[in-house]
N, C-alpha and C positions, 0 to 999 in steps of 0.2 A: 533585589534578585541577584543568586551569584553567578559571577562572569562562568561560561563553559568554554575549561580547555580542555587539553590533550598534549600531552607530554610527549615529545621525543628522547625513548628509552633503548638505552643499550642493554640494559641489567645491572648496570657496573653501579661504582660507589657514587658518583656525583649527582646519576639519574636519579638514585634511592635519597641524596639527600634532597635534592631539588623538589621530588613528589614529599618529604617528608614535612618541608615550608610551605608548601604548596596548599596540604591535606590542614593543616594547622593553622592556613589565612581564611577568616570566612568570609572572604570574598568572591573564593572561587570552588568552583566545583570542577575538581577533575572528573574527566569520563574516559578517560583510555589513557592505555600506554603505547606508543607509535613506535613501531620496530622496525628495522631494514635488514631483510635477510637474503642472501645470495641465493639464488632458487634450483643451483646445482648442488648444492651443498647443503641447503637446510639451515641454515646456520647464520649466527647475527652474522653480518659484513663485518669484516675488522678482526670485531672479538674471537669470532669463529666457535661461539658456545650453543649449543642444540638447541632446534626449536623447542623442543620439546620441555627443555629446562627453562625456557620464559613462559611457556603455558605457566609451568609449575608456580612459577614466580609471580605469576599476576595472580594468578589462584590464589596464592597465600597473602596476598597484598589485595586481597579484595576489586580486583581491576580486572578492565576485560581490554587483551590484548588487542591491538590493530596492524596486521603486517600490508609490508610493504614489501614486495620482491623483485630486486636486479637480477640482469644473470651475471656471471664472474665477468665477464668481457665485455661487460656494461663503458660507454661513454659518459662523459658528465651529461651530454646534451639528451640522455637517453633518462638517464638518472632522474632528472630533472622533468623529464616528460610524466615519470611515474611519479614523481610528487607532485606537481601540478594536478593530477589526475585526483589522485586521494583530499588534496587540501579541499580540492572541490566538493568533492563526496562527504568531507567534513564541515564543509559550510551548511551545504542542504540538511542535515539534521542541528543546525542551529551552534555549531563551533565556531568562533569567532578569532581564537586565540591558541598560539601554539606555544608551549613554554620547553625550555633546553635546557641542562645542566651545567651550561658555557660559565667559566669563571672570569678570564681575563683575554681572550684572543680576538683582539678588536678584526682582524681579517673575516673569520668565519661568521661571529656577526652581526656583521655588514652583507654578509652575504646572504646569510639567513632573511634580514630582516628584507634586501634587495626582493628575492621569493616571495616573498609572504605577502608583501604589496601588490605584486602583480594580479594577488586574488583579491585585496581587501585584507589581510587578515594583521594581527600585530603578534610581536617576538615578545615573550615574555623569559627574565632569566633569574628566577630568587636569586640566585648562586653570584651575580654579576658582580668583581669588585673586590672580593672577600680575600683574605689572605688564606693561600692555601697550606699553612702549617696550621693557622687555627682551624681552617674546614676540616681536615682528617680528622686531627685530633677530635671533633666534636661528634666526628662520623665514630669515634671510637669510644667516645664516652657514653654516646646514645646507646650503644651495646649493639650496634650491626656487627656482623661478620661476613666477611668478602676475599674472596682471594685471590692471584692476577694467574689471567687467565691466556693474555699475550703480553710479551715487551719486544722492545725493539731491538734488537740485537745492536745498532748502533751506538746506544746507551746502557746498557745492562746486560750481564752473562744469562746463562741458562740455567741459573742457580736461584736466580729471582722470577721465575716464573712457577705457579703452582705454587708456591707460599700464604701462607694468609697472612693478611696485612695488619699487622699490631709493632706493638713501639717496636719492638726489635727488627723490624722488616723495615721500619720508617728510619734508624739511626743508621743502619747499613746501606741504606743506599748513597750514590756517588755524589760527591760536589757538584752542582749544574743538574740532577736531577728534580725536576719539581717532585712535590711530594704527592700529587694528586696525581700527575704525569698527565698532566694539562696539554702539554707540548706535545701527546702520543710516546712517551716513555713506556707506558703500563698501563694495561686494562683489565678489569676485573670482575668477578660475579660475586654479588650480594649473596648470601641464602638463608641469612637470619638478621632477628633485630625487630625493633620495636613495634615496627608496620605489618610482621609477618603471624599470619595465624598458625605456623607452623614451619621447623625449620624445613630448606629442600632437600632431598634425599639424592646422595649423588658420590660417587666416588674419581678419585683422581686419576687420569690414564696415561696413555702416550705423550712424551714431551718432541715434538719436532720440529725441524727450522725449516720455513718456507717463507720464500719474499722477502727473507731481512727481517725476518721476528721470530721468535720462539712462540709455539703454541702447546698448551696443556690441555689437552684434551678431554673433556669432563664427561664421566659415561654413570645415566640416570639409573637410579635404583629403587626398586620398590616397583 
């Protein structure tokens, strides 16, 4: 019988490779992709890309979304109360298993997996390990297309955000940038590629700095 998880999804490049090892071990049967959206805003946490465009995105990915919503002025201990709440509600229809995109950030988890015990449940990570110059690269031979959707102004101008990510976006970035931006350099939205039965329909909007990040604003079309 295969194991049933549930992915924790941004929309971004890691999450799409992570469901793409995922979807291709038959051991496991995904059943959702798990989202965190800020509930003033609508919008992933972080990413700040429209609900409305991960509807779209699990539609074309065959997946049926699962949100989860903070408000902006969410605490961790609040945070944490809402996932608690959902893990449970994921156990009772027979989820045992939560898998992440995490490459190499032994801190986060540790933290994750800290969670996840508290219910029973185990961390699952294909991604875990992997060197992130060959991951992209393979996110880019697969034929996804993605493109960053926030950076951190700490590490990267406002020139690197709203780009799609292909070799030439990958050799211009700075020394000390990971190439995944593992470390929260860059985040990004999928909206085609192998997994998708259709590319997403969307056009590029406003770019503005709030918090110490550039955001591009992605306004749905169709």
């Amino acid at each position: 019988m295969k194991k049933k998880i549930v992915l924790q999804w941004s929309g971004g490049k890691d999450s799409v490779l992570a469901l793409y090892e995922l979807l291709h071990d038959p051991q496991f049967e995904v059943c959702g992709l798990l989202t965190t959206f800020t509930k003033d805003y609508d919008r992933v946490s972080m990413h700040g890309v429209r609900h409305e465009l991960l509807l779209a995105q699990a539609r074309a990915l065959g997946q049926k979304l699962i949100p989860m919503y903070v408000v902006k002025t969410h605490t961790n201990k609040e945070y944490e109360q809402s996932l608690l709440k959902i893990m449970l509600e994921l156990k009772e229809v027979g989820i045992r298993s939560i898998a992440t995109g995490d490459i190499f950030l032994e801190d986060i988890r540790r933290y994750r997996e800290e969670k996840l015990r508290m219910v029973d449940m185990e961390l699952l990570t294909p991604l875990w390990g992997r060197d992130t110059n060959l991951l992209v690269r393979r996110f880019l031979e697969l034929g996804f297309q993605a493109m960053t959707v926030c950076v951190s102004a700490q590490h990267l101008g406002a020139e690197f955000v709203g780009r799609k990510i292909d070799e030439e976006f990958l050799v211009s970035l700075p020394e000390g940038v990971d190439p995944c931006g593992e470390r929260g350099e860059f985040h990004s939205f999928v909206y085609d590629g192998p997994l998708f039965s259709c590319p997403i329909n969307f056009q590029p909007g406003e770019i503005v700095l709030r918090d110490g990040h550039y955001f591009c604003d992605l306004l749905p079309r169709g």
